[in-house]
N, C-alpha and C positions, 0 to 999 in steps of 0.2 A: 687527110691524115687519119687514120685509125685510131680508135680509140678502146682505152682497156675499161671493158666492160665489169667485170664480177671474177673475183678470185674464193673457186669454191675448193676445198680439200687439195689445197696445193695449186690446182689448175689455174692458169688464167686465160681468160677467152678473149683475145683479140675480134675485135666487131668488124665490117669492112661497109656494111650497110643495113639499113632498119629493119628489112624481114630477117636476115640472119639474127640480129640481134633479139627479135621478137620468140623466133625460134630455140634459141637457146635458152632466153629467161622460161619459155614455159616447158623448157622441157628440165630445168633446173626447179622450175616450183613443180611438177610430179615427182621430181625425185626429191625433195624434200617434204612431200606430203607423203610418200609411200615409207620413208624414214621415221613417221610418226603415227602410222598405223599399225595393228598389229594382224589387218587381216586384208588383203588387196585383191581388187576386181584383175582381170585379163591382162589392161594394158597397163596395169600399176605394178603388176609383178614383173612385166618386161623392161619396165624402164630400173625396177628396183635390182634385178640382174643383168643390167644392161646388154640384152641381147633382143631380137628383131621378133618379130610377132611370130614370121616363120618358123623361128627353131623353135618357140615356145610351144607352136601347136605340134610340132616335131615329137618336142617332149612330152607334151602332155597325151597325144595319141597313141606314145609305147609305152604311157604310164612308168616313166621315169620318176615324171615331179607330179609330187603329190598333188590333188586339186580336192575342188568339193564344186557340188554342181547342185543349183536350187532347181528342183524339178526335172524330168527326162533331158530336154533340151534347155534349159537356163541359162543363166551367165556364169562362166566358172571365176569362182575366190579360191585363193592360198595364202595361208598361213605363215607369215614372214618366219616363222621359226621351221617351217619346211622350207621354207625356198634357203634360208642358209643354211641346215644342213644340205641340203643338194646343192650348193654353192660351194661347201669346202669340201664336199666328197669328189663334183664332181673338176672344178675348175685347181684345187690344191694339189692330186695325183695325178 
Protein backbone atom coordinates (compact mmCIF):
# COMPACT_ATOMS: atom_id res chain seq x y z
CA UNK A 1 0.00 0.00 0.00
CA UNK A 2 1.42 3.39 -0.65
CA UNK A 3 2.09 5.70 1.52
CA UNK A 4 1.60 9.71 1.82
CA UNK A 5 4.90 10.90 2.17
CA UNK A 6 5.23 14.99 2.56
CA UNK A 7 2.53 17.51 1.92
CA UNK A 8 4.66 20.62 0.55
CA UNK A 9 2.68 23.92 -0.72
CA UNK A 10 -0.53 22.17 -1.24
CA UNK A 11 1.04 19.13 -3.10
CA UNK A 12 1.02 15.73 -1.76
CA UNK A 13 3.49 13.09 -2.89
CA UNK A 14 2.20 9.57 -3.02
CA UNK A 15 5.55 7.25 -2.54
CA UNK A 16 5.25 3.72 -4.38
CA UNK A 17 8.89 2.84 -3.35
CA UNK A 18 12.18 3.79 -1.50
CA UNK A 19 14.20 5.44 -4.41
CA UNK A 20 11.28 7.29 -5.50
CA UNK A 21 10.82 8.44 -2.14
CA UNK A 22 14.55 9.15 -1.66
CA UNK A 23 14.31 11.19 -4.89
CA UNK A 24 11.69 13.34 -3.97
CA UNK A 25 12.88 14.17 -0.38
CA UNK A 26 16.08 15.66 -1.94
CA UNK A 27 14.82 17.14 -4.59
CA UNK A 28 12.36 18.82 -2.02
CA UNK A 29 15.46 19.79 0.46
CA UNK A 30 17.17 21.78 -2.74
CA UNK A 31 14.10 23.45 -3.06
CA UNK A 32 13.77 24.46 0.24
CA UNK A 33 17.50 25.37 0.57
CA UNK A 34 17.33 27.53 -2.72
CA UNK A 35 13.99 29.22 -0.90
CA UNK A 36 16.50 30.51 1.70
CA UNK A 37 19.33 31.68 -0.35
CA UNK A 38 19.55 34.78 -1.86
CA UNK A 39 22.13 33.92 -4.35
CA UNK A 40 22.19 30.08 -6.29
CA UNK A 41 24.80 27.98 -8.06
CA UNK A 42 23.43 26.27 -11.56
CA UNK A 43 21.57 23.49 -10.30
CA UNK A 44 19.91 25.55 -7.34
CA UNK A 45 18.39 28.02 -9.69
CA UNK A 46 16.94 25.16 -11.88
CA UNK A 47 15.28 23.41 -9.40
CA UNK A 48 14.32 26.99 -7.74
CA UNK A 49 12.47 27.67 -11.30
CA UNK A 50 11.52 24.33 -11.71
CA UNK A 51 12.67 23.88 -15.16
CA UNK A 52 15.45 21.04 -16.54
CA UNK A 53 19.21 21.97 -16.86
CA UNK A 54 18.60 22.18 -20.57
CA UNK A 55 16.38 25.14 -20.91
CA UNK A 56 18.54 26.77 -18.23
CA UNK A 57 21.59 26.57 -20.38
CA UNK A 58 19.10 27.60 -23.24
CA UNK A 59 18.57 30.62 -21.32
CA UNK A 60 21.51 31.44 -20.11
CA UNK A 61 23.33 31.10 -23.67
CA UNK A 62 20.75 33.80 -25.34
CA UNK A 63 21.36 35.70 -22.25
CA UNK A 64 17.83 35.74 -21.27
CA UNK A 65 18.54 35.19 -17.32
CA UNK A 66 20.69 37.13 -15.92
CA UNK A 67 23.81 35.14 -14.46
CA UNK A 68 27.36 36.03 -13.04
CA UNK A 69 30.20 33.80 -13.66
CA UNK A 70 33.48 33.66 -11.27
CA UNK A 71 36.20 33.72 -13.69
CA UNK A 72 36.33 33.07 -17.78
CA UNK A 73 35.05 29.65 -17.47
CA UNK A 74 33.65 29.22 -13.67
CA UNK A 75 30.47 28.06 -12.17
CA UNK A 76 27.63 30.46 -12.93
CA UNK A 77 25.31 32.00 -9.77
CA UNK A 78 22.03 33.96 -9.92
CA UNK A 79 20.43 36.17 -8.03
CA UNK A 80 17.10 34.89 -6.72
CA UNK A 81 15.72 38.27 -7.24
CA UNK A 82 16.75 37.94 -11.12
CA UNK A 83 15.52 34.61 -11.54
CA UNK A 84 11.88 35.97 -10.26
CA UNK A 85 11.81 38.84 -12.14
CA UNK A 86 12.57 36.51 -15.19
CA UNK A 87 10.04 34.21 -13.53
CA UNK A 88 7.11 36.70 -13.87
CA UNK A 89 8.06 38.34 -16.94
CA UNK A 90 8.67 35.33 -18.50
CA UNK A 91 6.17 32.40 -17.28
CA UNK A 92 3.07 35.30 -16.24
CA UNK A 93 2.71 36.78 -20.16
Amino acid sequence: MPKILFDFHIMTFVIKNDMGELKILQYLLRKLIATQKTVLDFEEACVYLNVSQSYMYKKTACQEIKFYRRGEKGKLYFRKQDLDEYALNEFVN
